[in-house]
TORPAPA-309293 format. One record per residue: chain; x, y, z of N, C-alpha, C in turn. Coordinates in steps of 0.001 Angstrom, whole numbers, plus 500000, padded with zeros to 6 digits. Example, Ala and Ser with C-alpha at 12.3 -4.5 7.8 and 13.67 -1.06 7.14 Angstrom:
+--------+--------+--------+--------+--------+--------+--------+--------+--------+--------+
: chaine :    n_u :    n_v :    n_w :   ca_u :   ca_v :   ca_w :    c_u :    c_v :    c_w :
+--------+--------+--------+--------+--------+--------+--------+--------+--------+--------+
:      A : 513190 : 494310 : 507800 : 512300 : 495500 : 507800 : 513200 : 496700 : 507800 :
:      A : 512850 : 497750 : 507080 : 513670 : 498940 : 507140 : 512900 : 500030 : 507870 :
+--------+--------+--------+--------+--------+--------+--------+--------+--------+--------+
% end
This chain:
+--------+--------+--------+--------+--------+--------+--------+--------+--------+--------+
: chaine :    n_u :    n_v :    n_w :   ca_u :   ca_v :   ca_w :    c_u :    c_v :    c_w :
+--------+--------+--------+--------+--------+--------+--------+--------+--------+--------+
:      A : 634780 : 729311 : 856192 : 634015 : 728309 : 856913 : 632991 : 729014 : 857803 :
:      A : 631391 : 728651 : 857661 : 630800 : 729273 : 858251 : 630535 : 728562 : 859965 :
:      A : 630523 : 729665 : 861197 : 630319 : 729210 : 862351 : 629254 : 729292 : 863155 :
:      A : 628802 : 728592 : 864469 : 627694 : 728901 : 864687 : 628163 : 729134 : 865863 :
:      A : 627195 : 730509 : 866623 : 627268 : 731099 : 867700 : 625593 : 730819 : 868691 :
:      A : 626032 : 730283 : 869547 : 624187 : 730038 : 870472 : 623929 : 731502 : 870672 :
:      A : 622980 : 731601 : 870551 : 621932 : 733219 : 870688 : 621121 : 732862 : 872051 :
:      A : 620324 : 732404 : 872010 : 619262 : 731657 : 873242 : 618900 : 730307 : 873395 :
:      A : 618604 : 730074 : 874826 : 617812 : 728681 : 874003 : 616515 : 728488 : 875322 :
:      A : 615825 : 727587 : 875243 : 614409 : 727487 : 875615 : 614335 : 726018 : 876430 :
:      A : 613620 : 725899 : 877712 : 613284 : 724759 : 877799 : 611577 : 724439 : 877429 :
:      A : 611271 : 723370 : 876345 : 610085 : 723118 : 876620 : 609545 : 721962 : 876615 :
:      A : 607973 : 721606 : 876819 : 607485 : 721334 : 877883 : 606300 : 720545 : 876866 :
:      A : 605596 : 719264 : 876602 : 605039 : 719115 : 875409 : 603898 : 717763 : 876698 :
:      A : 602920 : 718714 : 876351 : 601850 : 718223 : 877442 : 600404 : 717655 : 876695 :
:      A : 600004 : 716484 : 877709 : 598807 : 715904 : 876815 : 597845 : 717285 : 876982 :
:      A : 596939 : 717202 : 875587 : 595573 : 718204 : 876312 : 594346 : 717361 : 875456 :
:      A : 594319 : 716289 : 875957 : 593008 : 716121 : 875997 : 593137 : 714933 : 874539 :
:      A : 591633 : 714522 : 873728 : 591646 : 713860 : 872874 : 591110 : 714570 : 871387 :
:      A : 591611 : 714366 : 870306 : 590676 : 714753 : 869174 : 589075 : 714157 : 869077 :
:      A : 588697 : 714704 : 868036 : 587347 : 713305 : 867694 : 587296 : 712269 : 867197 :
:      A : 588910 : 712372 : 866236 : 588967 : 711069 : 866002 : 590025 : 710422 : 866706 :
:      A : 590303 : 710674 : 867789 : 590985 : 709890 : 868822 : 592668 : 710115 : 868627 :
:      A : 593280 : 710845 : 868147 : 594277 : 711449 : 868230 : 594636 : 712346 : 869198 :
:      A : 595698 : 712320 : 870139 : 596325 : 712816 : 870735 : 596599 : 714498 : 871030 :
:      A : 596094 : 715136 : 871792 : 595854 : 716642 : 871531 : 597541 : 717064 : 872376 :
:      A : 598128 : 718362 : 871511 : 599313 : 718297 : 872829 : 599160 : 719670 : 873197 :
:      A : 600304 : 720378 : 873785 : 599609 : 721824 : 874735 : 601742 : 721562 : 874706 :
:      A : 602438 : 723066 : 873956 : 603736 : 723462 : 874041 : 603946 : 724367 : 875757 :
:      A : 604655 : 724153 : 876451 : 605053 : 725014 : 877521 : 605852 : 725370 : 877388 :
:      A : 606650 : 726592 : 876776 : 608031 : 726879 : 876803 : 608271 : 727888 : 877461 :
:      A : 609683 : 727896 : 878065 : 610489 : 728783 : 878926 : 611699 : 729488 : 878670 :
:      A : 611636 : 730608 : 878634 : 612579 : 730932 : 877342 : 613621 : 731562 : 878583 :
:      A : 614940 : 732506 : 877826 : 615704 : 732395 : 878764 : 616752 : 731475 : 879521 :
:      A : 616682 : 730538 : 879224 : 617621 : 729630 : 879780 : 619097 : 729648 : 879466 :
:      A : 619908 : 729343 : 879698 : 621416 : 729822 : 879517 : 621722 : 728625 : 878668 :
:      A : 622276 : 729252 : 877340 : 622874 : 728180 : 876397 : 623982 : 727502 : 876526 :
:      A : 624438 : 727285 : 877992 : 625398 : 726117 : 878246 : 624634 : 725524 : 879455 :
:      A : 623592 : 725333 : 879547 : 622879 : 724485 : 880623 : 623469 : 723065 : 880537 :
:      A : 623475 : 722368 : 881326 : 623815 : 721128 : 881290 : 622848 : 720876 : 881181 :
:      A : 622298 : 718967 : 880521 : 621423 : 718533 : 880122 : 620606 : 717951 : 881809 :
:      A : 621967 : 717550 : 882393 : 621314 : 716962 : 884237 : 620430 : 718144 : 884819 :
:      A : 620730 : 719145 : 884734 : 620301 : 720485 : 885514 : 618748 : 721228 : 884506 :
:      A : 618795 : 721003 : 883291 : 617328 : 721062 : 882500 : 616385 : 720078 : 883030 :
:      A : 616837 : 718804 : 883159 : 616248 : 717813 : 883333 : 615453 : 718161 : 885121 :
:      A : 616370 : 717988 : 885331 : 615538 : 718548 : 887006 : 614355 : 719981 : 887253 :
:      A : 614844 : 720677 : 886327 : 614009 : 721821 : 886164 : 613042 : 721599 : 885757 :
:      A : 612971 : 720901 : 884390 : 611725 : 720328 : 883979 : 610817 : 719068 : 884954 :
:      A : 611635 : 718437 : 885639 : 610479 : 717677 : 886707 : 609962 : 718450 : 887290 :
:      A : 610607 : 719100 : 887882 : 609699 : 720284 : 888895 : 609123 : 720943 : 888457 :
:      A : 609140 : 721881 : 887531 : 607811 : 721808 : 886490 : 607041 : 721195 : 885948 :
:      A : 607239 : 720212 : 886222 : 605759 : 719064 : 885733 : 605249 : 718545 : 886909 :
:      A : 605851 : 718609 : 887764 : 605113 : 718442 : 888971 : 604078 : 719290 : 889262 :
:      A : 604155 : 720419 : 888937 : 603319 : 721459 : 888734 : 601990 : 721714 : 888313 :
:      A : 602354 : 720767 : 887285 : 601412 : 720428 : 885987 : 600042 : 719307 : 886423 :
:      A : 599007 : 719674 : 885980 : 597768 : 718599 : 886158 : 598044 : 718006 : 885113 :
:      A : 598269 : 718400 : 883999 : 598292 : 717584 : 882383 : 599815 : 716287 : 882462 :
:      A : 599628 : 715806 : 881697 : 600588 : 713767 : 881360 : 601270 : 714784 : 880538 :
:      A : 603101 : 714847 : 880974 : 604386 : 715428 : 880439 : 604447 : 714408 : 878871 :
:      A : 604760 : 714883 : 878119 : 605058 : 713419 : 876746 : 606066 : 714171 : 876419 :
:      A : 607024 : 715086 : 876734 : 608523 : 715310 : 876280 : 609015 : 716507 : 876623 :
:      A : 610302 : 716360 : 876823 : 610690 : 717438 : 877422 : 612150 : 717772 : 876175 :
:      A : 612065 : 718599 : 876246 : 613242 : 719800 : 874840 : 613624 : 720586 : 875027 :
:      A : 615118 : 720996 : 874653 : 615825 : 721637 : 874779 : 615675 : 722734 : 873306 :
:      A : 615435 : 723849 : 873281 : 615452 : 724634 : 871505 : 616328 : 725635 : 871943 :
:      A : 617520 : 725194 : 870754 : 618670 : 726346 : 870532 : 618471 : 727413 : 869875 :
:      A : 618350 : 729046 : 869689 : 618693 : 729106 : 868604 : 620035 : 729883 : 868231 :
:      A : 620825 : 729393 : 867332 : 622115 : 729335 : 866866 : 622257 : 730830 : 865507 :
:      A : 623034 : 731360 : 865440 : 623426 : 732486 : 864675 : 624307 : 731683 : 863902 :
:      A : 624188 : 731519 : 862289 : 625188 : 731175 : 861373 : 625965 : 732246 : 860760 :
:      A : 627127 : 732571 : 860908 : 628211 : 733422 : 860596 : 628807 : 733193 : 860106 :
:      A : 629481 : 734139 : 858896 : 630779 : 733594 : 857908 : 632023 : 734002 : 858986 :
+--------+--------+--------+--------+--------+--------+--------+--------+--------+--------+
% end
């Protein structure tokens, strides 16, 4: 049975930047790498406000990226 082990994981940060020409939605990734792969989701969440507080640019999502080691 193969298992998975967390390696790292990332908070990021998915910001308006602006408009296309044809009026589509431009976005701008902020990621923060480093974060401890048992973060609680309450304690990301706060981190990321305060980092967008930061921010001049409109937040449109905030993410958590694992990445996971698959092992036999």
């Amino acid at each position: 049975m193969a298992n998975a082990v967390p390696v790292s994981s990332s908070l990021v940060l998915v910001m308006e930047n602006g408009t296309s020409s044809t009026g589509r939605t431009l976005t701008k990734k902020l990621t923060f790498k480093s974060l401890k792969v048992n973060a609680v989701a309450d304690d990301i969440y706060n981190v990321a406000q305060g980092l967008i507080s930061l921010q001049e640019k409109e937040n449109l999502a905030v993410y958590k990226a694992d990445m996971v080691e698959i092992t036999e």
